[in-house]
Structure formats: C-alpha cells, structure tokens
N, C-alpha and C positions, 0 to 999 in steps of 0.2 A: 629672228624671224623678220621676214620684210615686210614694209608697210602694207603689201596688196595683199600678202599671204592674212598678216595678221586678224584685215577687216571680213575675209571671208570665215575666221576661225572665229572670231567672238559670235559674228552672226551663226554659224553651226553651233555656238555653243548655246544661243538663245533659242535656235530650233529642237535641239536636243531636250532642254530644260523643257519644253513647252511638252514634249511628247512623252516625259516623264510624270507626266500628272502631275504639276504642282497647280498649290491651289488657288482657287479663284481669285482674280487679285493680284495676283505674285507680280506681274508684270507691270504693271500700275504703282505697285508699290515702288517698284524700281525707276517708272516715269517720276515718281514725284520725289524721290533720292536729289535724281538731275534737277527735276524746273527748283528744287530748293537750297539745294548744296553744289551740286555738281557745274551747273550752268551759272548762276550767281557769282561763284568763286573766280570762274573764269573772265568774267567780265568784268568783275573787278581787276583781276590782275591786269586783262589786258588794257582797257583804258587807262588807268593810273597809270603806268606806263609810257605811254604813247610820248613821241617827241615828234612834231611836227616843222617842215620844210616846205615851200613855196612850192613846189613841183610833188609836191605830195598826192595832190588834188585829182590827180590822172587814175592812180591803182585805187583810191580814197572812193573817187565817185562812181565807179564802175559798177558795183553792187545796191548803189542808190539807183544807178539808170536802169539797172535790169529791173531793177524789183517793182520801178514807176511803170516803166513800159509793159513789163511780164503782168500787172494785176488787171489792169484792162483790156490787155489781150483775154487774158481767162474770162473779166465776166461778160466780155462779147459772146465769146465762146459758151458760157456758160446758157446765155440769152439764149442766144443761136438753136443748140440743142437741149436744150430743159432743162438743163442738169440742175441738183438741185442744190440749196445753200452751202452745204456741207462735203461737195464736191468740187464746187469754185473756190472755197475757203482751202481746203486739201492742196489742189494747183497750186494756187498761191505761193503759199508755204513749201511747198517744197520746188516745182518749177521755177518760179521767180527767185527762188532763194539758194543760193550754190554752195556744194560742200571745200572750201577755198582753205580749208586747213590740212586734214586729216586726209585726205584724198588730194587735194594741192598740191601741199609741201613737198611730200614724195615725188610727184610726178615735176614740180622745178625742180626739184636735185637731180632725175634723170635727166631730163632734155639741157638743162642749161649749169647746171652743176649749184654748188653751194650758194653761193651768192645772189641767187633770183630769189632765195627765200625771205630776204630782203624787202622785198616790194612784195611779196607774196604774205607777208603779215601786215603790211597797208593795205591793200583786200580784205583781207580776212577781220581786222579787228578793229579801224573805224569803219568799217565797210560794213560787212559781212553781219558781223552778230550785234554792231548798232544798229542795222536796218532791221534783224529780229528784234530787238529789245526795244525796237519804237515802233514804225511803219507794220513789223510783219507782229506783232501783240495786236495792235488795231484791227489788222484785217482780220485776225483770229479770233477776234470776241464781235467784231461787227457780222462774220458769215457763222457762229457758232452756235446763235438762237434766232435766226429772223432776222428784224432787225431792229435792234436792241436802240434805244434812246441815246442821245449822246452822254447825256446823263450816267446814265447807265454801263454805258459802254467807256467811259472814263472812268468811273470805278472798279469796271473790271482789271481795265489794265492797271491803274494804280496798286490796285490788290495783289498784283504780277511779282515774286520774289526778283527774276531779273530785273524788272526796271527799277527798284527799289536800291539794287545791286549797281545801276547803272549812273543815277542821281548819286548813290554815295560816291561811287569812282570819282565822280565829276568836281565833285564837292573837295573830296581829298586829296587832291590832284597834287596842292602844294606841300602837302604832310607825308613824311618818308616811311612806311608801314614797318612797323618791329619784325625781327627776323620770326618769331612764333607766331606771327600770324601769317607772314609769307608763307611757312612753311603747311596751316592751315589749308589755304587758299591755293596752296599746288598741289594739294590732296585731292580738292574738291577739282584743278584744272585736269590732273591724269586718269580720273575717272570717267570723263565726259564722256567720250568718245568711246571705250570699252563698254559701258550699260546703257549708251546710247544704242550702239550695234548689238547687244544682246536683245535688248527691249525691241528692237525693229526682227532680229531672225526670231524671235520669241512669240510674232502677229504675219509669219509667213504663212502662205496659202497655195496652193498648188494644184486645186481639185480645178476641171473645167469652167461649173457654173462661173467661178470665183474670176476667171480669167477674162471669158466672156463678160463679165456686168461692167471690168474696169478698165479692159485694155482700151476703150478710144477712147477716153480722158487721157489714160496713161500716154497713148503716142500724140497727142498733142503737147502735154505738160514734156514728153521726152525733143520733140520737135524745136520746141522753145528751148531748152534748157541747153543744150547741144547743140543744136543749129543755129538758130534768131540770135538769140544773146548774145556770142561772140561775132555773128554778121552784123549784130546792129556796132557793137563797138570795134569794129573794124570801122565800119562804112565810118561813125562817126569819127575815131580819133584818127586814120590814116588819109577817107575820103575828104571828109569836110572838114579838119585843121591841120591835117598833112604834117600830125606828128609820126614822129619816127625812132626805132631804138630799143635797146631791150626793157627798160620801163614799161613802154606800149607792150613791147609782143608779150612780157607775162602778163600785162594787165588782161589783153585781150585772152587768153588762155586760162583765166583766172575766171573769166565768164565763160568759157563751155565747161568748167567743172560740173561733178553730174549734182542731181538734189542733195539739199541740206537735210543731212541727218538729225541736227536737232529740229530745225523747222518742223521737221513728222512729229517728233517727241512734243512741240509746245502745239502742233494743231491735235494730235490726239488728248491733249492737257483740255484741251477746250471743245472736246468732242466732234472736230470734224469728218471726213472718214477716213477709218483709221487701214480700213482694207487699201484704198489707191493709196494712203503716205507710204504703207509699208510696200508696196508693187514699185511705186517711183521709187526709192531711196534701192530696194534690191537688186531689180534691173539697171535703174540710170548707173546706179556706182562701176557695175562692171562695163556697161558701155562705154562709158567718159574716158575709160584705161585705153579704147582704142580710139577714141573720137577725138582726144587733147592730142596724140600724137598726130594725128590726120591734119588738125588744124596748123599744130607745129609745122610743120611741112605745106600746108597753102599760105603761111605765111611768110615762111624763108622763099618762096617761088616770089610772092608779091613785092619780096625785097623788104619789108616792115624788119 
C-alpha cells in the first residue's frame, strides 16, 4: 500500500469505528495510548540517535522558524477576529507545526528519490517533534485554560510524558540502549502515526453547521501552512543568504508540508478545539500532495 493510500485508509478506518457506536471515550483512550507510549517512544528514539554536522543548522531550524513566526501570526489573527483561546491554541499546533515525516518522507522519495530522506529526518526530528515537545507543549497549556501562571503552566508541561521522554533522550545520549528496549521503543514509534490518523478520522465532521463555524480559521491556518512557510524560507534562505542546493530545496519543502498530525493529538490532549485540529490535519493532508509538488516546481523555475 502506498504511503498516500495508506493515510487515507487508517483515517476511513477511524471514521468507520466512530459510526460503529463505540463508546464514549474510545477515542481519548487511543489519544492517550500516543501522548504516553506512542509519542514518548519515538522521541526517544529519534534524539538519542541524532548525529549532528555543521551545515545541519539549515533543515534543523526550519521548523523552529515556522513555528516562531506561525504563533504570532495566529494570535494577531486571533486578536484581529475574536477567536477565542482555544482556537488560536488549535492554529498553532497544527499550522505552525508540519507533518515533515509521515506525509514528508513519501513525498522526498517521489520528487527527489531516496536520498533527500536524508535531510528530510533533520526536519523532522530535531526540528519537528523538538519544537512539539518544547515551544508547541508551551503554547498548548499557555492557550488551553486562559492564561494559566507560569507556575502553573510549567508544571503542566513538566507533567507532559513526551518531555519527560525528551530530557531522558538528552541525558542518555552517551549510553547505547539494549536491543529489548530498542525493540520496545519501535513498537511504540510504528504505532504513531496509524492511531494518530485513526484518532483524527475518528473526530471527522462533515455536517454544514460544522464547516461554516471553522472553515476561516481553517484557511488562514491552511494559508500559512502551505503558502507563508515555505515563502518565508525561501525568501530567507535563497533571498537573504543566497544559499543554494538540494539541502535548501528539501528544507524549503519540508515547510509546505501540510499540518502536524500529532500537534492535533497533543492540542486535543490539552483541550483545545478539537473540531478545527481534526478539519486542518484532514483537508491540509490532502492539499500539501498537490501544493509540495507546485512548490517543487517554482523552485526548479527559481534555480534553488
């Protein structure tokens, strides 16, 4: 099964479960599988891992600058038309935040073959799910009640099993993990992404009212996510340091990927709305299959 087929099939499979009456809860129970096992696992693996190079810095900080940039564009935005906590929290988390693995990886082995996958997990894993497991836990507990004390709001996230998961990686960096716990810990990475996508077709909606309340957050969060992101790191790494190469162009590609699947899972963890994470994550995913190759292509034109 191909990667595009597959992520449409787990979500039918969460749509289906959902329409089966199971019960109340059922979904929730599968969100918290992930933020305790399934996400944790993975971020262990991939930090402890990690080997780092001087020219790493380029696909490394791509996912820190969207997500700086992306969270003040929202609560402009947010200012701007009322929205209210818990829909600038939503954004966030999932606009500012890109699906740079599982939706990624595929899409560099089509456009650029094997080898971009390469730089395509420098995105994704000090990039990507450090900027969840630090910067996007913050925003998720700071827009999740009000606004919570720092006090307060540092306890949440301490309480967080991925950051707990990500201080250990840190720690253990120089200690070589036993094969039974490797083996652990790839259990917990090959599930992510399957009851990640169940859990999100599992909180699909479809009825009018539902469209109308969320689609103009939704096309602003799709606007950024798709458009801004990869403009802004073009303009920066092509315009204003006139680098050049295939590093850049997956980096840059690596930010129009569409919203972070777990970002929906850890801001519905922290109750923000769960209705626009589930609209971003299920429209962005299929749009970004045509929007990366678009960019792919004003890129090769710009010579990058």
């Amino acid at each position: 099964m191909s990667p595009v087929v597959s992520i449409f099939a787990w979500m039918g499979l969460g749509l289906a479960l959902r329409r089966a009456s199971l019960p109340a809860g059922a979904f929730t129970a599968v969100n918290r599988v992930i933020v305790w096992f399934s996400l944790p696992a993975t971020v262990l693996l991939a930090i402890h891992a990690l080997a780092w190079q001087s020219a790493d810095w380029i696909p490394v900080s791509m996912s820190w600058i969207v997500f700086l940039a992306g969270a003040p564009f929202f609560m402009l935005l947010g200012r701007r038309c009322g929205w209210p906590a818990s829909t600038v929290g939503a954004l966030i988390m999932t606009g500012a935040l890109g699906n740079t693995s599982f939706v990624g990886f595929p899409l560099l082995r089509a456009l650029y073959g094997e080898g971009a996958v390469a730089t395509g997990i420098l995105c994704d894993q000090p990039g990507s799910f450090m900027v969840l497991s630090t910067l996007g836990i913050f925003s998720a507990s700071y827009f999740a009640s009000g606004r919570p004390s720092p006090r307060a709001m540092l306890g949440r996230v301490l309480s967080f099993p991925p950051v707990w998961a990500l201080f250990l990686a840190l720690i253990l960096r120089p200690v070589a993990f036993p094969s039974p716990a490797i083996g652990i810990l790839g259990w917990g990475l090959k599930t992510l992404i399957p009851l990640a996508l169940v859990s999100v077709g599992g909180q699909l909606r479809f009825d009018r009212a539902f469209f109308r309340l969320e689609s103009v957050p939704a096309l602003y969060g799709f606007l950024y996510k798709l458009v801004l992101a990869p403009l802004l790191m073009t303009l920066l790494l092509v315009g204003l340091l006139h680098k050049n190469g295939e590093m850049v162009r997956i980096t840059i590609l690596e930010a129009a990927m569409g919203p972070m699947i777990t970002g929906a899972i850890v801001a519905d963890e922290y109750g923000l709305d769960r209705d626009l994470c589930s609209l971003m994550v299920s429209v962005g995913t299929p749009l970004c299959l045509l929007s990366v190759p678009l960019w792919a292509k004003i890129l090769g034109l710009l010579g990058v």
